[in-house]
C-alpha positions in Angstrom: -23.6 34.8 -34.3 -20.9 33.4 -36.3 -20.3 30.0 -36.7 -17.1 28.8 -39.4 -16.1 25.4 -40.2 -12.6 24.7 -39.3 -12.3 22.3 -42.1 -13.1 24.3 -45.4 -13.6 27.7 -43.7 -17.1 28.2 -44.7 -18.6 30.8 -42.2 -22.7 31.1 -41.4 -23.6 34.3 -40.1 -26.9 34.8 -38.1 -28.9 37.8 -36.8 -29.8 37.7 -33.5 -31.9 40.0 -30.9 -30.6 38.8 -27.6 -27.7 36.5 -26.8 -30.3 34.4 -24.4 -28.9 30.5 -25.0 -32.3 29.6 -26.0 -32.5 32.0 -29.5 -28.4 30.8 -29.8 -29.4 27.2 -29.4 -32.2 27.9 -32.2 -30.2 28.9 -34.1 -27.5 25.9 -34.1 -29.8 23.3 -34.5 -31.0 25.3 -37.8 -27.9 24.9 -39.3 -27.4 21.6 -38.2 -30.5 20.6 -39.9 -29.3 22.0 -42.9 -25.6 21.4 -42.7 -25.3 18.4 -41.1 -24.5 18.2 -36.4 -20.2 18.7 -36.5 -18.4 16.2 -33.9 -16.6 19.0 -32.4 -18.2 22.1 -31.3 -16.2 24.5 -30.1 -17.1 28.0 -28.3 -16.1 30.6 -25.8 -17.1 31.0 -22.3 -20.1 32.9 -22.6 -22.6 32.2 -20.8 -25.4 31.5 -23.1 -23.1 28.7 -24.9 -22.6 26.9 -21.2 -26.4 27.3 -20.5 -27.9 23.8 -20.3 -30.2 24.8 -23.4 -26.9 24.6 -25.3 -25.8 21.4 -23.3 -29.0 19.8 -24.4 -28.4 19.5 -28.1 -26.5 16.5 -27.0 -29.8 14.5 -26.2 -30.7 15.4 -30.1 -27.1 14.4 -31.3 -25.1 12.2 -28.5 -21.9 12.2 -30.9 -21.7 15.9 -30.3 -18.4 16.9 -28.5 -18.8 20.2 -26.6 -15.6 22.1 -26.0 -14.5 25.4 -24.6 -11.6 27.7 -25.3 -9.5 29.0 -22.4 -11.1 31.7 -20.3 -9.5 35.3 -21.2 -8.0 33.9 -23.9 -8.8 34.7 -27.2 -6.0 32.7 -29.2 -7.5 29.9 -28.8 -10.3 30.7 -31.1 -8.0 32.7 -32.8 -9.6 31.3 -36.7 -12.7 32.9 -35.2 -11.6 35.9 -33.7 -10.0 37.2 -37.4 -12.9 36.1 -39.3 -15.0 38.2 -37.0 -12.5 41.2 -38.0 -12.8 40.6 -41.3 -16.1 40.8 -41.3 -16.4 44.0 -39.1 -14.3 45.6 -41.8 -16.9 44.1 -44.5 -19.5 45.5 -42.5 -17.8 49.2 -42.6 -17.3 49.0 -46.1 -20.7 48.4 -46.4 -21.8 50.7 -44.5 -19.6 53.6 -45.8 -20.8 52.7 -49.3 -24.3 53.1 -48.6 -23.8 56.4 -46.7 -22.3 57.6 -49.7 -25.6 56.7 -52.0 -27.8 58.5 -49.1 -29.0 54.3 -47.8 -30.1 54.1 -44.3 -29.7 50.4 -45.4 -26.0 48.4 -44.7 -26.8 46.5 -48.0 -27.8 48.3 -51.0 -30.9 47.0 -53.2 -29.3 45.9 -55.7 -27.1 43.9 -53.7 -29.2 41.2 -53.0 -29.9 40.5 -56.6 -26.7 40.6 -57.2 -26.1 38.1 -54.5 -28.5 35.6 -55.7 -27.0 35.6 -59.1 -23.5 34.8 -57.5 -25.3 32.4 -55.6 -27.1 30.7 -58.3 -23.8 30.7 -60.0 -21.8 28.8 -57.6 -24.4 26.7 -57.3 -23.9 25.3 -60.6 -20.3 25.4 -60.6 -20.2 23.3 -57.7 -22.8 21.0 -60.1 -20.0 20.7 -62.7 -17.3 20.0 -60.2 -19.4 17.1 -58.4 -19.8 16.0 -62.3 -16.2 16.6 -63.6 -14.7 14.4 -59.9 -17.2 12.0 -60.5 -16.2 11.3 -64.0 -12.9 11.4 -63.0 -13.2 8.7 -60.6 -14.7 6.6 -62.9 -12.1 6.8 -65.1 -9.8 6.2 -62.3 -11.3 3.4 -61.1 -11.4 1.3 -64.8 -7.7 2.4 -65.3 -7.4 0.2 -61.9 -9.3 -2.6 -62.7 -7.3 -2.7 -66.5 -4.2 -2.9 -64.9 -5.0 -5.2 -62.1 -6.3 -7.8 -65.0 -3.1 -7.0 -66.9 -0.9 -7.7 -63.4 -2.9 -10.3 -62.5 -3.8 -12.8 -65.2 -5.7 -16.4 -64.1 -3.8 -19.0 -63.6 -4.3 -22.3 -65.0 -3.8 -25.7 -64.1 -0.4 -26.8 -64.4 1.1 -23.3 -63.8 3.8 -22.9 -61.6 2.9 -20.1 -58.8 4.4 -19.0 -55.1 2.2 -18.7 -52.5 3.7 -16.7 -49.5 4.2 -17.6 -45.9 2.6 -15.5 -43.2 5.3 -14.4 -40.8 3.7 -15.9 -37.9 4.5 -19.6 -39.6 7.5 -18.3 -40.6 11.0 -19.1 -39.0 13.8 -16.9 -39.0 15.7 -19.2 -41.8 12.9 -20.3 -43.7 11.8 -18.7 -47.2 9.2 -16.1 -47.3 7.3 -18.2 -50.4 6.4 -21.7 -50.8 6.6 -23.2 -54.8 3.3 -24.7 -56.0 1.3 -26.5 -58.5 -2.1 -25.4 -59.6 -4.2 -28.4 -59.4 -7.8 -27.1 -60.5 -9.9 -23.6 -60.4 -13.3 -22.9 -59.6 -15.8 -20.4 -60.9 -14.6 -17.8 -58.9 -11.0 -17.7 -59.6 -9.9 -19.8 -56.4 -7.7 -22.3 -56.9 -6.6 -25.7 -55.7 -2.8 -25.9 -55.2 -0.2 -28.8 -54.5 3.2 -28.3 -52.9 5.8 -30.5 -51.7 4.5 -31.9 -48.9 1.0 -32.3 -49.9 -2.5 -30.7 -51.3 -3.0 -27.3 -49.3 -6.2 -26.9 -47.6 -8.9 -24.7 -49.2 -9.1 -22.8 -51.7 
């Protein structure tokens, strides 16, 4: 079974003995367990994906859309259908290798340490990633806050400041701002402000 994310591409492959919807709906809910239940799910027409086994993973996860591509259509899982070539021609490869070295086995034994040392690699460059963005945002974020105190500085009483007019109040001749007079400021930077016609309301 083969089951790719259309977002990042990420593909989880899965052994199987039967295609009965019970084993294929075993095996989805394992990797939505570990991988988290997509919104979208989207199959083919085979019948062990329209079986009500599969249609009951909605009880489990009621957010869980269940779409089908078009019957005799292929294109329409067409992501799918050359990632499942790809990894036919992996297979060969695989296969021919190992033939070669006299294996009766599609992976050879060496492979798998091999595999956990790639594995164990990535692992920790996806660690420094996650720390390098996470520093990065950081950084972001207090280059934000700088310039916002920089933009906006408190005002204090007896500054002169223009307070704008929603459009909704707004005429089609009158000024998008109104001039004002700070008048006081509390604790929390809100002020008190005076205009022409009188002390606004609020804060």
């Amino acid at each position: 079974m083969v089951y790719q994310d259309h977002l990042t591409k990420y593909c989880i492959l899965r052994p199987s003995t039967s295609k009965r919807a019970a084993e294929v709906a075993f095996q989805l809910m394992d990797i939505f367990l570990m991988f988290g239940a997509p919104q979208i799910l989207h199959s083919d027409n085979g019948s062990e994906f329209t079986a009500l086994v599969i249609s009951e993973l909605k009880l489990l996860w009621p957010d869980l859309l269940i779409v089908h591509g078009k019957p005799r259509h292929p294109q329409s899982q067409g992501s799918v259908e050359r990632l499942n070539c790809d990894i036919k021609d992996m297979l060969i490869s695989w296969d021919s290798d190992d033939s070669a070295e006299g294996s009766a086995y599609p992976v050879s034994p060496t492979c798998g340490q091999n595999s956990k040392g790639r594995l164990h690699q990535l692992q920790e460059d996806i660690a420094l990633q996650r720390s390098r963005v996470s520093a990065g945002q950081l950084a972001h974020a207090e280059r934000m806050v700088k310039r916002s105190r920089l933009e906006h500085v408190p005002g204090d009483p007896g500054d002169n400041v223009t307070i704008p007019i929603p459009l909704v109040d707004r005429g089609k001749g009158d000024p998008r701002n109104v001039i004002g007079v700070i008048l006081d400021r509390n604790e929390n930077d809100m002020y008190r402000i005076s205009v022409r016609d009188g002390i606004l309301k609020g804060h």
